[in-house]
C-alpha positions in Angstrom: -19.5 32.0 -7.3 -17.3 35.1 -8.8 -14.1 36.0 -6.8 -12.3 38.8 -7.0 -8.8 37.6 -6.4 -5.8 39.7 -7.7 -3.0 38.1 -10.0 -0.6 38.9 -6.8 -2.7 36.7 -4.6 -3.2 33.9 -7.5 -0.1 33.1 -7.5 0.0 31.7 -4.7 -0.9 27.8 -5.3 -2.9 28.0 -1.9 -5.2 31.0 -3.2 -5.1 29.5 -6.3 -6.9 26.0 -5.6 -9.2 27.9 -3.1 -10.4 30.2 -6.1 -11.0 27.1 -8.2 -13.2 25.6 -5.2 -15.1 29.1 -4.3 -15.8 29.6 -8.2 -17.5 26.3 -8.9 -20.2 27.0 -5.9 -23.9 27.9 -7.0 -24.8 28.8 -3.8 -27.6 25.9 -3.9 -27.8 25.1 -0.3 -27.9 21.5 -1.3 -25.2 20.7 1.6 -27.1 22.4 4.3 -29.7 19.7 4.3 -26.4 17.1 5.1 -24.7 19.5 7.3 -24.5 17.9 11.0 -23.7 21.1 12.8 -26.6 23.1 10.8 -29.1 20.7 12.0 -27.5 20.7 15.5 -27.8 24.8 15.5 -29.4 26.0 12.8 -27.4 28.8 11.9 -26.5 29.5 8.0 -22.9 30.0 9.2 -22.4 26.4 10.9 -23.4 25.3 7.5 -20.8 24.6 4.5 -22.1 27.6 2.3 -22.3 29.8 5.0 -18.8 29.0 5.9 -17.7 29.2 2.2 -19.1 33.0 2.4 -16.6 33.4 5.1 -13.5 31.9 3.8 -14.2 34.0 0.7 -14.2 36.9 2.1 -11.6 36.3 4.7 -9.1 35.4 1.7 -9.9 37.9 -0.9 -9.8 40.5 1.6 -6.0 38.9 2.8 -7.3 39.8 6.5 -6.6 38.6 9.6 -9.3 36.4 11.1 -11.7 37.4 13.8 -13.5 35.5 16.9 -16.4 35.2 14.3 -14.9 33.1 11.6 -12.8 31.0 13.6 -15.6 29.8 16.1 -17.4 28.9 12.7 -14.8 27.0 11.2 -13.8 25.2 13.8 -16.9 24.3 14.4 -17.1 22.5 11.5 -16.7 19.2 11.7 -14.7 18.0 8.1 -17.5 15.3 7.9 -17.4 16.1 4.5 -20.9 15.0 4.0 -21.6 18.7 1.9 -19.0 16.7 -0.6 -21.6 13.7 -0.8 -24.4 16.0 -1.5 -23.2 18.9 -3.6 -24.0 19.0 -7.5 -21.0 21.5 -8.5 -18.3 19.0 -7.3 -17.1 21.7 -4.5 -14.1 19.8 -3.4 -15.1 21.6 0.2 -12.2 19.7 2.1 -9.5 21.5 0.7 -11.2 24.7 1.2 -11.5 24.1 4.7 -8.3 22.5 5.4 -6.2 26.3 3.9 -8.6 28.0 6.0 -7.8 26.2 8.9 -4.1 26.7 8.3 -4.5 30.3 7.3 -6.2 31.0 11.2 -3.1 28.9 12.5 -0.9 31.3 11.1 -2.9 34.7 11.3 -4.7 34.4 14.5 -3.8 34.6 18.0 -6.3 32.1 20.5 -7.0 32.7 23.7 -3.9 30.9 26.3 -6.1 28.0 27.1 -7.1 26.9 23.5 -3.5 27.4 22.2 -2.6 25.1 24.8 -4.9 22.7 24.7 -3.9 22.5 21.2 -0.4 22.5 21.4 -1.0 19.3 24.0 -3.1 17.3 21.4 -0.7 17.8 18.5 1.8 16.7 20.8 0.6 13.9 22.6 -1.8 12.0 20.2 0.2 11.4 17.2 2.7 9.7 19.5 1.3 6.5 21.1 3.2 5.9 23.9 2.8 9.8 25.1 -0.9 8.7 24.6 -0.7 5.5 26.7 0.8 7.8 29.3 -1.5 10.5 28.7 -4.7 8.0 29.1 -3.7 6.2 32.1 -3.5 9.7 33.6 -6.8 10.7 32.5 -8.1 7.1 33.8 -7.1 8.5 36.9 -7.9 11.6 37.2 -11.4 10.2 35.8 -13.1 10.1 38.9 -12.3 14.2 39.3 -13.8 15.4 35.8 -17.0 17.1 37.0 -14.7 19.6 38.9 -12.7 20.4 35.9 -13.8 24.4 34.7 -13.5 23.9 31.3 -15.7 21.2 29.3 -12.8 20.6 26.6 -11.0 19.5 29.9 -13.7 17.2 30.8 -13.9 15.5 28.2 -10.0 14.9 27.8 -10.6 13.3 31.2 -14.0 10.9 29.8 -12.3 9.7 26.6 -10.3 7.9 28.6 -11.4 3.8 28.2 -12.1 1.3 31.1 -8.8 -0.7 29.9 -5.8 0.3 28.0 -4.5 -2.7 26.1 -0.5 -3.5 26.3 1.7 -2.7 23.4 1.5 -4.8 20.9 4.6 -5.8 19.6 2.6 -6.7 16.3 3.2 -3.2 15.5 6.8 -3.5 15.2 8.5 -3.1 11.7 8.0 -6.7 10.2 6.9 -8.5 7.5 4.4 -11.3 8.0 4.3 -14.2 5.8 1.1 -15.4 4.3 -0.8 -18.2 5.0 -2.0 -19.3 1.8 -0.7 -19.3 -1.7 0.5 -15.5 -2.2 -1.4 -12.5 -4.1 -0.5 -9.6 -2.5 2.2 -7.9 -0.6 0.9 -5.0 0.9 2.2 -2.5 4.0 -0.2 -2.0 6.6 -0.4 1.5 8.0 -0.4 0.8 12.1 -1.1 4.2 12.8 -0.7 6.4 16.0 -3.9 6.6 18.9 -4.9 3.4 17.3 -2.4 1.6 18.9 -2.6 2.9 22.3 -6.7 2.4 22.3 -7.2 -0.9 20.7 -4.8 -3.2 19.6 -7.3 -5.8 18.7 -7.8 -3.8 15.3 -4.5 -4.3 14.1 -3.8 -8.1 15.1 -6.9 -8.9 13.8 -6.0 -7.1 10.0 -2.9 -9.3 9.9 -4.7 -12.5 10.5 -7.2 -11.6 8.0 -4.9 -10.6 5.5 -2.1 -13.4 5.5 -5.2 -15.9 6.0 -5.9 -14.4 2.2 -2.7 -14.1 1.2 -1.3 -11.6 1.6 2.4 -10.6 2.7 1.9 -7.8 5.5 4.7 -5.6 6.1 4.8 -2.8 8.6 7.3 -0.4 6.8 10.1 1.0 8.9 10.0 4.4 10.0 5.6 4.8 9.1 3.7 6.3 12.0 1.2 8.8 12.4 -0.4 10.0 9.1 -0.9 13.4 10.1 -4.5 13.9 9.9 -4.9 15.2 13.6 -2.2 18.0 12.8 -3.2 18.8 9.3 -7.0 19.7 10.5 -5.9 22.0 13.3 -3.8 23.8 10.4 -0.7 23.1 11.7 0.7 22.0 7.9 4.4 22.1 9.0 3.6 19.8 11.9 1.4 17.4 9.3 3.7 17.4 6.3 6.6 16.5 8.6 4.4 12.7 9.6 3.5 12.5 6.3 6.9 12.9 4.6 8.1 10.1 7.0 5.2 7.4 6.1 5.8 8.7 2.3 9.8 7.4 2.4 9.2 4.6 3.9 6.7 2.9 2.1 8.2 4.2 -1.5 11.6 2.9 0.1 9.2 -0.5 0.3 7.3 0.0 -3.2 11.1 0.5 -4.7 12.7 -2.9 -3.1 10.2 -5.9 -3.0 7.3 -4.1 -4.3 4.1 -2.9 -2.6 0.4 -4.0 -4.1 -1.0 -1.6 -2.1 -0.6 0.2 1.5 -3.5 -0.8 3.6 -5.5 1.3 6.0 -8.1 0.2 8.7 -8.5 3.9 10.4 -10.8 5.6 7.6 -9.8 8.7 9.1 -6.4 8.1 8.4 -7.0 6.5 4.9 -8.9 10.2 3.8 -5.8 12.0 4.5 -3.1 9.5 2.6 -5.1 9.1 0.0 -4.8 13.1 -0.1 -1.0 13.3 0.0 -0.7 13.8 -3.6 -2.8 17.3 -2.9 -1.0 17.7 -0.1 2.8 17.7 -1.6 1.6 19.0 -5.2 4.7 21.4 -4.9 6.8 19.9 -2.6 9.6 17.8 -3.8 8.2 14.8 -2.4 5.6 15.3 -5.0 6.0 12.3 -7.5 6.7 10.0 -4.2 3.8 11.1 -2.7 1.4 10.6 -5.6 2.9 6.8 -6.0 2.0 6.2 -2.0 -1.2 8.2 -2.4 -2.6 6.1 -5.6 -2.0 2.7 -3.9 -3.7 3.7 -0.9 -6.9 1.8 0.5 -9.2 1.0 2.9 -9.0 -2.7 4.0 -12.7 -3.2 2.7 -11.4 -2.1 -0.8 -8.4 -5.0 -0.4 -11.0 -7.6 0.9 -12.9 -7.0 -1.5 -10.1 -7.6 -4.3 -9.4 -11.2 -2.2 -11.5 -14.3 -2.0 -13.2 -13.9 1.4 -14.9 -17.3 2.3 -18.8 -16.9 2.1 -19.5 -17.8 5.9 -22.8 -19.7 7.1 -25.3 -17.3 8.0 -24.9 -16.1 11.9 -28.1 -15.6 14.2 -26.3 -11.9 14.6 -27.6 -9.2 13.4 -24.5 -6.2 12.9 -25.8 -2.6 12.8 -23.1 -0.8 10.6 -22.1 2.7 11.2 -20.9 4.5 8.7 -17.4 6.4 9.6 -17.7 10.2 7.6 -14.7 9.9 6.7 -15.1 6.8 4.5 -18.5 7.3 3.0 -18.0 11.0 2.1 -14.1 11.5 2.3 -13.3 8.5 0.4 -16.7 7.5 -1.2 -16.5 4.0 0.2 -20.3 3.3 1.0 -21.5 -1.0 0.4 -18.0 -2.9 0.5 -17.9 -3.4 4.5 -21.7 -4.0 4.6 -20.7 -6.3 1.6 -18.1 -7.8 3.1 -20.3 -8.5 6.5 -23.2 -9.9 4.4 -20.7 -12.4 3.0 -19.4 -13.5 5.8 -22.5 -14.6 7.4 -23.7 -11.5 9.2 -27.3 -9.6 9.3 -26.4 -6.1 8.1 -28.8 -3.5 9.2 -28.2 0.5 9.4 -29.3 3.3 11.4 -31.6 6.4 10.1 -29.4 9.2 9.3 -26.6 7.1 8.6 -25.1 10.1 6.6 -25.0 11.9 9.9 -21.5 12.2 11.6 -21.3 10.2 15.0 -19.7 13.7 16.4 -16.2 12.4 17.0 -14.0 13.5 13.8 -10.4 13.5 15.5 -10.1 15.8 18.2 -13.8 17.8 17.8 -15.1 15.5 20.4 -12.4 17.0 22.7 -12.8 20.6 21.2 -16.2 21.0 21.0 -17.8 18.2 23.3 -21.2 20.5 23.8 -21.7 19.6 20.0 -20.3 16.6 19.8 -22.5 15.1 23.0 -25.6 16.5 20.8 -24.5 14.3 17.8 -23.6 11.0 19.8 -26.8 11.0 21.5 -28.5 11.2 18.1 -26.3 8.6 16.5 -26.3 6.0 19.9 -30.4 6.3 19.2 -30.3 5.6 16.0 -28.2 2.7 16.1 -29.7 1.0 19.5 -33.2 1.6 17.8 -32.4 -1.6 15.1 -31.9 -4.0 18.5 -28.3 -5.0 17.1 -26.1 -7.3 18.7 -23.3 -5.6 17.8 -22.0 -2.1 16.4 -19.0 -2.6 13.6 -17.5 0.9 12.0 -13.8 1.1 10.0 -12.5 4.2 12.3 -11.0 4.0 15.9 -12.3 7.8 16.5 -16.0 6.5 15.6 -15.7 3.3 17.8 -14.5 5.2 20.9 -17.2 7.9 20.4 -20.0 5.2 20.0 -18.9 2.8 22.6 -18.6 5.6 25.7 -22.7 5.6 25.0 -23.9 2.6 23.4 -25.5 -0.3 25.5 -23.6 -3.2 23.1 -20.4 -4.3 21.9 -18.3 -2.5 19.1 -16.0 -3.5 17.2 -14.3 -2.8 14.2 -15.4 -4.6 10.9 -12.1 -6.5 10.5 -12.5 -8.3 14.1 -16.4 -9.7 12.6 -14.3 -11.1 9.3 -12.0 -12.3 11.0 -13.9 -14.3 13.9 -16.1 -15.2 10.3 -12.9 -17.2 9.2 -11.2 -18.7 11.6 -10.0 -16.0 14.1 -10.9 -15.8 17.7 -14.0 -13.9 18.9 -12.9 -10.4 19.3 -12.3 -9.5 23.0 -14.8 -6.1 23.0 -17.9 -9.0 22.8 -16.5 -10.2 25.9 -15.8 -6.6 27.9 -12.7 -7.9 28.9 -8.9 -7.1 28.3 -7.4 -9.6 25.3 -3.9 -10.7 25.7 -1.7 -9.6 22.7 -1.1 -12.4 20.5 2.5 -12.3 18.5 1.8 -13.8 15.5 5.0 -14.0 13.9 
């Protein structure tokens, strides 16, 4: 694609990378045939090349956005499946992410949706704010159809049937292994994660120190700042990420850190990103070291000797979270991982398809992300599974408020697979918090 950018605008390193993106499209259309929204509404501007098209020109024109190219944009989803699919290597996510941060800072919302922003940036990145937040909306539940706005509704239906205690699990710690030692690794705890399911984490630090591995939650880690970095709100994001960055280099510098270990794939996308993210920033060099150690749990597992487990009469239908198939390219290691353990793996049609829940669009845009549920819940239900398992906490919540079985997150299966306790979801009722120190 040719730009027409001046020197004056190329010098700035935002401009810059977004010119490098814009000039390697061919304007194929490969990525419309991926694109969840384009199927949902079949309009070349809810696609990723129609939205290119926009960014383009919004940037090389230096104008201020309109209604048009925001409700496009943030529309989009940052599935990230165009990534998967295009043949030019458009790194599309980066694109979209100095868009988004250009409309925060050029473009004036309406009240309601600067609000409603301004109380997801400042509630879900917090988990006890969200705790608060969700027993409100658990009972205010009841009330939703009489709420004017849909975005409100939803806010209201997210909210789960039971909100676990804390779990003091998540406290800075280290956690000694239970076998002969071959890793030390920090385990990201993350933020709405641990007001919505504290299962996932307790069950990552059995699994772990049952391998061998020391697990230390690094003082001073939180939130990763994915939730704030895709509404554009880079000061907000950078400020999260800058805290995780010192303390885990603060870890990687005393005892040594084999990797950092992420079990929210939505989360794992955007750490794995910091180097991007902090290219001129003088965090830079830490924030390349945290970046490039970075990894799923599946990519750890796999580097451990999981036990091969008797084969189960379950049968598993995997999801696949976007944000690990397409953001970090992570497609057979959990079903892998499952197979190993014992488990039938079976997967949906479509399973490129986003489930409709990426971060807060299933708040934002709930007509849309309804649409995509649906589809995905059908899908899934249509293989007769036992039980749903997907790597992301946004994924699992979107899925479960539809689906007619358990799920869980692929960590609970491997861990009930080798020793741990069934994970509470199979049973529908609250788990008590186990300390496992």
């Amino acid at each position: 694609m040719q730009t027409t950018f001046t020197p004056e605008q190329l010098r700035d390193p935002k401009i810059e990378r977004s010119n490098e993106i814009l000039r390697n499209c061919v304007h194929c259309g490969f990525c419309t045939a991926t694109c969840p929204t384009y199927q949902v509404l079949g309009d070349e501007l809810d696609s990723p090349r129609g939205r290119i098209y926009l960014i383009k020109d919004m940037l090389e024109n230096d104008r201020d956005p309109d209604e048009k190219v925001v409700k496009h944009i943030d529309r989009c989803l940052s599935c990230l499946a165009c990534m998967t699919t295009c043949p030019s290597g458009v790194h599309y996510m980066h694109l979209v992410d100095h868009a988004r941060e250009y409309i925060e800072n050029r473009y004036k919302r309406p009240f309601t949706d600067r609000a409603l922003r301004w109380v997801l940036a400042r509630i879900l990145p917090y988990p006890m704010r969200f705790r608060v937040a969700l027993l409100g909306a658990k009972i205010g539940r009841p009330f939703a159809w009489a709420m004017p706005d849909a975005r409100l509704r939803a806010m209201l239906e997210m909210a789960p049937d039971y909100i676990p205690p804390v779990s003091r699990n998540d406290d800075p710690q280290s956690f000694a292994p239970k076998a002969p030692k071959k890793m030390r690794v920090a385990l990201m705890t993350g933020c709405a994660q641990r007001a919505l399911n504290t299962d996932i984490n307790d069950a990552t630090i059995r699994l772990l120190t049952r391998l061998g591995c020391e697990v230390v939650v690094a003082e001073g880690a939180g939130c990763c700042g994915a939730l704030t970095h895709h509404m554009g709100k880079a000061d907000e994001s950078h400020a999260t990420a800058a805290k995780n960055i010192r303390a885990w280099v603060k870890e990687m510098d005393g005892d040594g850190l084999d990797a950092i270990v992420i079990n929210t794939s939505g989360c794992g996308t955007t750490v794995k990103d910091y180097g991007h993210m902090f290219r001129n920033d003088t965090l830079a060099e830490d924030a390349a070291r945290a970046a490039g150690i970075a990894m799923d749990v599946s990519e750890v597992l796999m580097k451990l000797d999981l036990p091969e487990g008797t084969p189960q009469d379950m049968t598993i239908a995997y999801h696949a979270a976007c944000s690990l198939q397409h953001g970090q390219q992570i497609k057979t290691f959990p079903k892998d991982l499952l197979k190993r353990a014992g488990y039938k793996v079976v997967e949906p049609a479509d399973s490129h398809l986003c489930c409709g829940s990426a971060g807060t669009y299933n708040l934002m845009q709930p007509e849309i992300s309804q649409q995509l549920k649906e589809l995905k819940v059908r899908t899934l239900e249509a293989k007769n599974p036992d039980i749903i398992a997907a790597g992301n906490i946004g994924c699992m919540m979107q899925i479960g408020s539809a689906a007619g079985v358990p799920v869980v997150h692929t960590v609970e299966l491997l861990d009930w697979a080798t020793g741990g306790p069934r994970p509470p979801a199979l049973d529908r009722h609250p788990s008590d918090v186990p300390i496992l120190r």
